[in-house]
Each structure stands twice: as C-alpha cells, then as structure tokens.
N, C-alpha and C positions, 0 to 999 in steps of 0.2 A: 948173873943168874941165867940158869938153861930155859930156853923156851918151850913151857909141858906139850906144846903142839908138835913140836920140832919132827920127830917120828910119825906123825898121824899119817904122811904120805905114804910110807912104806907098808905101814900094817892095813889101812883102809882100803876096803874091793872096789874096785871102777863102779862110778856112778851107774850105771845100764843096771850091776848086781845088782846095787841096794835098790832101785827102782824096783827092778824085776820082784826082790823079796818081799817090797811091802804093796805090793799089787797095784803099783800105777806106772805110766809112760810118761816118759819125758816128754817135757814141751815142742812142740816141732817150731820152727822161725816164723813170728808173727805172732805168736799165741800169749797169751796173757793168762793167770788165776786170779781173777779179785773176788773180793769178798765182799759180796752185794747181799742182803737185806732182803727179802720176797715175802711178803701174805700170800697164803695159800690156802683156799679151802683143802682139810686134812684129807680126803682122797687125792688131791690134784698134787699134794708134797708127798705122799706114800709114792705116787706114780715115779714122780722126779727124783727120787731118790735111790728107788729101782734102778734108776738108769746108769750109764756109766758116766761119764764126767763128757766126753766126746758127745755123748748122744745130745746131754741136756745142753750141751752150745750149738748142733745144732738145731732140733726145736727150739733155743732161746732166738735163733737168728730168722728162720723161717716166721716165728709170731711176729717179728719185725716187720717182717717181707709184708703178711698178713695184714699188718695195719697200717700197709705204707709208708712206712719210713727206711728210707734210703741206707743201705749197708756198705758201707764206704769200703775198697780194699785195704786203703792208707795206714799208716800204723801212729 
C-alpha cells in the first residue's frame, strides 16, 4: 500500500511561504511557543493581544526583569 503523504514534498511551498501566508515568523534558535494560562484584567488582555507575539515576549521578560527575577540565557 502507497504512502497518501508520499507527494506532499513535491506539491507543498517552502515553510518561509506558508508562514509568510498565514501572518506569522518562524521561530529564530532559542525560542520557544508554550501555551501558558494568564488572568488578566480585560483592558490589560485587549492590550496583549494587540501586540504581536514578539512584543508580548518581550514585555513578558522585562516584568521579569521588573520584579527581579533572573532571566537566564540558557536554553
């Protein structure tokens, strides 16, 4: 039995495209996406959502800085 994936290589556009098409950047070395959980008063989640995915890591890492806690390079 043929493998149905067997062709996807030939007909699918380079990852950069389909990034590009659905309006986001690839991860650069070191980066991470997890999917964390936040309370938010509903002005301070309108604000963060505005943002782009870049911005709210760093404001997520600066209120770190903010309250003294150590932001390791290390991965």
């Amino acid at each position: 039995m043929a493998n149905k994936e067997h062709h996807v290589s030939r007909v699918r556009p380079p990852k950069e495209r389909r990034l590009k098409a659905l309006g986001v950047e690839a991860l650069e070395m070191g980066e991470v996406n997890p999917r964390v959980r936040v309370r938010l008063r509903k002005p301070v989640a309108a604000l963060l959502e505005s943002m782009s995915t870049k911005q709210r890591g760093e404001v997520f890492e600066a209120g770190l800085k903010a309250l003294g806690m150590e932001v390791g390079d290390g991965e």
